[in-house]
N, CA and C atoms as a LAMMPS dump frame, in Angstrom:
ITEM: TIMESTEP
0
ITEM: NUMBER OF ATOMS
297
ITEM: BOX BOUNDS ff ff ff
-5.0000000000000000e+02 5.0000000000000000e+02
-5.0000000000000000e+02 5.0000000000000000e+02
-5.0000000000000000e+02 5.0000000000000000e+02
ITEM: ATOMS id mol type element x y z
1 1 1 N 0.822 -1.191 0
2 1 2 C 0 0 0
3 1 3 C 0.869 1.26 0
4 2 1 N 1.821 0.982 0.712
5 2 2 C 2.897 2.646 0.899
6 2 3 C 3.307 2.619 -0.627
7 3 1 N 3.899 1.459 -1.362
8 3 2 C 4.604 1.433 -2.949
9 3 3 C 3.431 2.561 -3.471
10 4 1 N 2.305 2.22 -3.381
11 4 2 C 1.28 2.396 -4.562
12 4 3 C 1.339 3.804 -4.017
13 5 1 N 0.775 4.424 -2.62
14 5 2 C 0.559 5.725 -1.883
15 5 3 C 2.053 6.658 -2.649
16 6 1 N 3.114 6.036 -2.986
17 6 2 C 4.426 6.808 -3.403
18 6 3 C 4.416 6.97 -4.601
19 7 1 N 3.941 6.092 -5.773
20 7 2 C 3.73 5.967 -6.787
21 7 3 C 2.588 7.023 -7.066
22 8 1 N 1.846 7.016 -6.474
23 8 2 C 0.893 7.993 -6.527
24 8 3 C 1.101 10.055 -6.536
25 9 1 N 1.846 9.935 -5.659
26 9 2 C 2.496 11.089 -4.966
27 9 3 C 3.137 11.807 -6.3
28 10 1 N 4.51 10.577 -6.664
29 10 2 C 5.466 10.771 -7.609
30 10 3 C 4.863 11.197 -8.564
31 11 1 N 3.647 10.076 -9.322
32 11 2 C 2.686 10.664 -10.591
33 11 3 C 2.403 12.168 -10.598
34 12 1 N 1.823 12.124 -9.042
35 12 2 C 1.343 13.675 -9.261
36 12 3 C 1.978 14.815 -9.11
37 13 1 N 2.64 14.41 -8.731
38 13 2 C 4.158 16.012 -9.045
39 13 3 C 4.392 15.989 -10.33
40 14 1 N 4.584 14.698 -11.411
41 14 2 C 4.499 15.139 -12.73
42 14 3 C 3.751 15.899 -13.305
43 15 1 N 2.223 15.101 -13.254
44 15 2 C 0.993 15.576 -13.289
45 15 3 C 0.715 17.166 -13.232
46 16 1 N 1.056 17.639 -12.233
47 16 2 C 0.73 19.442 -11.958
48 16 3 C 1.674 20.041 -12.585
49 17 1 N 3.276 19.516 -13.142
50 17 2 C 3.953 20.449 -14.029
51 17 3 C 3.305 20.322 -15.588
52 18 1 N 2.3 19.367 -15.596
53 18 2 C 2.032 19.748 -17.162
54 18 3 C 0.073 20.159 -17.242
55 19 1 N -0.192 20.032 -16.365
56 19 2 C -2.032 20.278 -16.454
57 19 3 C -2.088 21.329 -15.307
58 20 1 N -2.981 21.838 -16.071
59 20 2 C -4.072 23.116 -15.313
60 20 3 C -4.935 22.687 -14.67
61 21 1 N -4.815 22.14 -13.483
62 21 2 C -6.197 22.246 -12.759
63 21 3 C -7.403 22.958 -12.287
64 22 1 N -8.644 23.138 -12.541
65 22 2 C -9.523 23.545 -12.549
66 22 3 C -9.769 24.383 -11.079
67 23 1 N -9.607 25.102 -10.318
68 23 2 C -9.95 25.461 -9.114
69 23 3 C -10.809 27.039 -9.203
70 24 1 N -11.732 26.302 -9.753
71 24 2 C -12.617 28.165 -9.917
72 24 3 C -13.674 28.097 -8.403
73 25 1 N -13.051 29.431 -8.104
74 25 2 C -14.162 30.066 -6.614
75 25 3 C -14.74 31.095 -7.357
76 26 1 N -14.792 31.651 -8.734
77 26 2 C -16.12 32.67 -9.523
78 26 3 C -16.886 32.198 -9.873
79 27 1 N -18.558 32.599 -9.791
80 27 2 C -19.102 32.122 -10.296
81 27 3 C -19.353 32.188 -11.762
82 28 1 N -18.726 33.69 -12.221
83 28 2 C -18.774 34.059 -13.434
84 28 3 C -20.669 34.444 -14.061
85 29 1 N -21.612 34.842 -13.368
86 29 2 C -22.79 35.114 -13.269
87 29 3 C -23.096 35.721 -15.184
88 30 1 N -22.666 36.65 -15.123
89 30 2 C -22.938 37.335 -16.611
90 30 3 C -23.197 35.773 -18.039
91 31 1 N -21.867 35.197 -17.737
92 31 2 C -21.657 34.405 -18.686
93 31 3 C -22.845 32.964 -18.264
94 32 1 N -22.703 32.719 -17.076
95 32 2 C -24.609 31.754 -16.915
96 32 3 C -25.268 32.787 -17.425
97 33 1 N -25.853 33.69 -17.122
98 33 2 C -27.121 34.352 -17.468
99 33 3 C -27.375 33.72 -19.505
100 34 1 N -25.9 34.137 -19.832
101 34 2 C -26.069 34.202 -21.277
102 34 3 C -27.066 32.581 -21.461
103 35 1 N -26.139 31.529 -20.848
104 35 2 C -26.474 30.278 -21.312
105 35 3 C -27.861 30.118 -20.108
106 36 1 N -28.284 31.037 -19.78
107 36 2 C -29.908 31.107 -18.996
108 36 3 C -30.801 31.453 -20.152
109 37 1 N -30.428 32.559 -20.744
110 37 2 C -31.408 32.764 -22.029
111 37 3 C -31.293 31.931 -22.922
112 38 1 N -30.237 31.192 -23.45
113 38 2 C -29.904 30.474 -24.467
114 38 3 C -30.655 29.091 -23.905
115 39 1 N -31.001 28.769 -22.762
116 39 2 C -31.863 27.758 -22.41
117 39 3 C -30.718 26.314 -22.383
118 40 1 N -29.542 26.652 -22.108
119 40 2 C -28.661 25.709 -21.73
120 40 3 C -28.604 25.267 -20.856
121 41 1 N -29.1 25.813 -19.539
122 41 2 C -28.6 25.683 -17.959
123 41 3 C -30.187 25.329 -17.575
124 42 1 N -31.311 25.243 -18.194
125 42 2 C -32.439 24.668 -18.114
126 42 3 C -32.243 23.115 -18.795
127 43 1 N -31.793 23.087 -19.674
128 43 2 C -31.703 21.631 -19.861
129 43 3 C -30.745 21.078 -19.77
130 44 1 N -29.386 21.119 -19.509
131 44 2 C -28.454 20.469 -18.615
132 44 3 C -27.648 21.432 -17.879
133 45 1 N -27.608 22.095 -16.265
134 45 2 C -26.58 22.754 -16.169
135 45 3 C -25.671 22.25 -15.362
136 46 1 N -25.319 20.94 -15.704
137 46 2 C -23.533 20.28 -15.684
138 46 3 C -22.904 20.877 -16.792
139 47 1 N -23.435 21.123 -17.929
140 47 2 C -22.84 21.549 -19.368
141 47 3 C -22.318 22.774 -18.788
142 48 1 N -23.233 23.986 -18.438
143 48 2 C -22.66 24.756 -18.226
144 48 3 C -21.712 25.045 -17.394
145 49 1 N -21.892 24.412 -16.288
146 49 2 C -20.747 24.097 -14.927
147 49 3 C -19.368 24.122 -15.995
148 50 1 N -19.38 23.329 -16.768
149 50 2 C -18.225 22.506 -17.925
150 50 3 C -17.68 23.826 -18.857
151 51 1 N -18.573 24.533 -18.857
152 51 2 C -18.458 25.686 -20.083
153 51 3 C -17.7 26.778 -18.652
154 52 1 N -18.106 27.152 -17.731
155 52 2 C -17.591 27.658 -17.093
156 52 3 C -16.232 27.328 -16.586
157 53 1 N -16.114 26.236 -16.209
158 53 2 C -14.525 25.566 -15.438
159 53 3 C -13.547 26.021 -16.353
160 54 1 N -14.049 25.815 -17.931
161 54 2 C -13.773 25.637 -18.936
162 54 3 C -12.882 27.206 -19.34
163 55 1 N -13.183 28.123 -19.185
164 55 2 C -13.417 29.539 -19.373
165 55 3 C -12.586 29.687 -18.045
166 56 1 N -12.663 29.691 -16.591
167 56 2 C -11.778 29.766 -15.909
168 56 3 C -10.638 29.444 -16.116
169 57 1 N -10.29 28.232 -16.575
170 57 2 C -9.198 27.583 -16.818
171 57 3 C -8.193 28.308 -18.09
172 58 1 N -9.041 28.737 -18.878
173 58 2 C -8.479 29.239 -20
174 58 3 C -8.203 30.824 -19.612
175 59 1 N -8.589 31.511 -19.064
176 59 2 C -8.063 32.636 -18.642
177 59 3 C -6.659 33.036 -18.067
178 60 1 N -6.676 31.195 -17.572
179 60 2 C -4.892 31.302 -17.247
180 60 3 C -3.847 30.14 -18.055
181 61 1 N -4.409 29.779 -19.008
182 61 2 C -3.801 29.473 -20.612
183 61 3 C -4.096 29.781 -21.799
184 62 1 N -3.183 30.544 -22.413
185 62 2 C -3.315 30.553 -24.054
186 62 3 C -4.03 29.749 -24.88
187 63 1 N -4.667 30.282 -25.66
188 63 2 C -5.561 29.226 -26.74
189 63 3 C -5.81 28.087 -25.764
190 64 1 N -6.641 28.069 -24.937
191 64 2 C -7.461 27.236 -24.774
192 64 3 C -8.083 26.502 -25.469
193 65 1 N -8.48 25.281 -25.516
194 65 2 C -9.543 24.683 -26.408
195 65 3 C -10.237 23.547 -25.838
196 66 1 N -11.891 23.084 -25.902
197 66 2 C -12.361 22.681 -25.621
198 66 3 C -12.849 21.602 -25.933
199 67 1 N -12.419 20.587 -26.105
200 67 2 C -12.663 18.864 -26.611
201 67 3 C -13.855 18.124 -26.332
202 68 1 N -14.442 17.882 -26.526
203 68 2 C -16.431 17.327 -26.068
204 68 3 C -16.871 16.455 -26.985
205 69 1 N -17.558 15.044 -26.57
206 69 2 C -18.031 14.473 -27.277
207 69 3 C -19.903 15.094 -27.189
208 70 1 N -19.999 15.903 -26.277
209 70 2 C -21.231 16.134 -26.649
210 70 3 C -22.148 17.105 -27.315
211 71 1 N -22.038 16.831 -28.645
212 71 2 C -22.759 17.708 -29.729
213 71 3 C -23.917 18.556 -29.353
214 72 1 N -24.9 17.622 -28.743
215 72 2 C -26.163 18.208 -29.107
216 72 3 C -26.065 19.302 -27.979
217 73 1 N -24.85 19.65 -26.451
218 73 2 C -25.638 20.538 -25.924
219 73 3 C -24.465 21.548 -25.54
220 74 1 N -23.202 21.126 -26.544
221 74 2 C -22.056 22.483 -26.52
222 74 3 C -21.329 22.211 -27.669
223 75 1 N -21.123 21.359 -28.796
224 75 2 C -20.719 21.459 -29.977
225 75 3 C -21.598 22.312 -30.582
226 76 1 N -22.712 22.456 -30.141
227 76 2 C -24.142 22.745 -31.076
228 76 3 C -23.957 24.455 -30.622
229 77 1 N -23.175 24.873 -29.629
230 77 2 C -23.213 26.045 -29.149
231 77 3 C -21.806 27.101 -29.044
232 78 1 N -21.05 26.014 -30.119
233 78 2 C -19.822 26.625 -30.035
234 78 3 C -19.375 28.04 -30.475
235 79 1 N -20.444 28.535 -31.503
236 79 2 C -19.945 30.275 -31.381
237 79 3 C -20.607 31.08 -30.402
238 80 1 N -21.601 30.435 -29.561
239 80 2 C -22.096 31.715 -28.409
240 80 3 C -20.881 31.217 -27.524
241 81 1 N -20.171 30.011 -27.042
242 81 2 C -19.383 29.95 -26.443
243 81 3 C -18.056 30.776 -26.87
244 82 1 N -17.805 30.532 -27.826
245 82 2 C -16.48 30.981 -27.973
246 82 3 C -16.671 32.706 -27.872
247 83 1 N -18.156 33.367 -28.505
248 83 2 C -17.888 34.96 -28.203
249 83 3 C -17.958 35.229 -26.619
250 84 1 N -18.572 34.607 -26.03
251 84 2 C -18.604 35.012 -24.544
252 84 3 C -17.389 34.392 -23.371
253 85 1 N -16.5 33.556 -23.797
254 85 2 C -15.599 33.017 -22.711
255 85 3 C -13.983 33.12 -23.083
256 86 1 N -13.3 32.524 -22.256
257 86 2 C -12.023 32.811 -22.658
258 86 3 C -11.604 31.686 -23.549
259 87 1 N -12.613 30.728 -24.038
260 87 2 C -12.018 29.936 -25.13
261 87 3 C -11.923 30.183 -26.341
262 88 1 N -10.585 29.392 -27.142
263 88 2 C -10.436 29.913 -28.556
264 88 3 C -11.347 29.172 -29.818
265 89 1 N -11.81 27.68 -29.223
266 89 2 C -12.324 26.951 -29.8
267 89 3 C -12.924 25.963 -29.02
268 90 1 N -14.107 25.376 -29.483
269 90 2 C -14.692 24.421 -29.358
270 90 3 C -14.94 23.093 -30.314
271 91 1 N -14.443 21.743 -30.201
272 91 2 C -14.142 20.971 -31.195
273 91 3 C -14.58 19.758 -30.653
274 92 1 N -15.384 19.307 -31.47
275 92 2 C -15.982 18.056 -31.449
276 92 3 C -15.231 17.066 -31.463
277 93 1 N -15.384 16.117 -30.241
278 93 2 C -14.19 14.776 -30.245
279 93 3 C -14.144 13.95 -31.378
280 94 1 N -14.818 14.149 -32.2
281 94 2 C -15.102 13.447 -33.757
282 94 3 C -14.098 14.202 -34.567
283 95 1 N -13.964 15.02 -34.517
284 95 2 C -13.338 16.067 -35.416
285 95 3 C -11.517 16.438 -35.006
286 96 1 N -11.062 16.2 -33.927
287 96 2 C -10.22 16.328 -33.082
288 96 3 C -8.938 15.557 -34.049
289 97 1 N -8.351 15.907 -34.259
290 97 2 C -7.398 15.472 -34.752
291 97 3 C -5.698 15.432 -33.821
292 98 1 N -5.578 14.288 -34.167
293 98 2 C -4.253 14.13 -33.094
294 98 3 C -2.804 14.529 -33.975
295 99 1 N -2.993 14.623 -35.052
296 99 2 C -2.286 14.981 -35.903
297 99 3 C -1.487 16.045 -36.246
């Protein structure tokens, strides 16, 4: 159990020199409201939770971009997203190229 607890540890000191972790305390209100009228946060608001973290996160990285397999309720919304948040793009995990 200690191997694995160290192994663990070790991972995650890698881990935080290359990923942004998400730690938003804003609620960012203006930018829900938008996806309140847009009727996003009435029919799923985990999406928006996602669109928000999303937008936090990118405020403290360059070109951000947003990877989602789910079309119908933020691929489908990717230019009100992209004019209102700090992301540069929104891209469908279909479309995503590793290339």
């Amino acid at each position: 159990m200690r191997e694995t607890e160290s192994r663990c540890h070790e991972n995650f000191q890698h881990l935080v020199k290359l990923v942004t972790f998400c730690n938003r305390d804003q609620p960012y209100n203006e930018i829900y409201q938008i996806f309140k009228v847009d009727g996003l946060s009435e029919i799923d608001p985990f999406d928006v939770e996602i669109i928000l973290d999303a937008h936090h996160v990118g405020l403290q990285v360059k070109d951000m971009f947003l990877i989602t397999g789910d079309y119908k309720h933020i691929v489908s919304r990717k230019e009100i997203i992209k004019k209102n948040t700090s992301l540069k793009d929104v891209i469908g995990l279909g479309e995503f190229n590793f290339g």
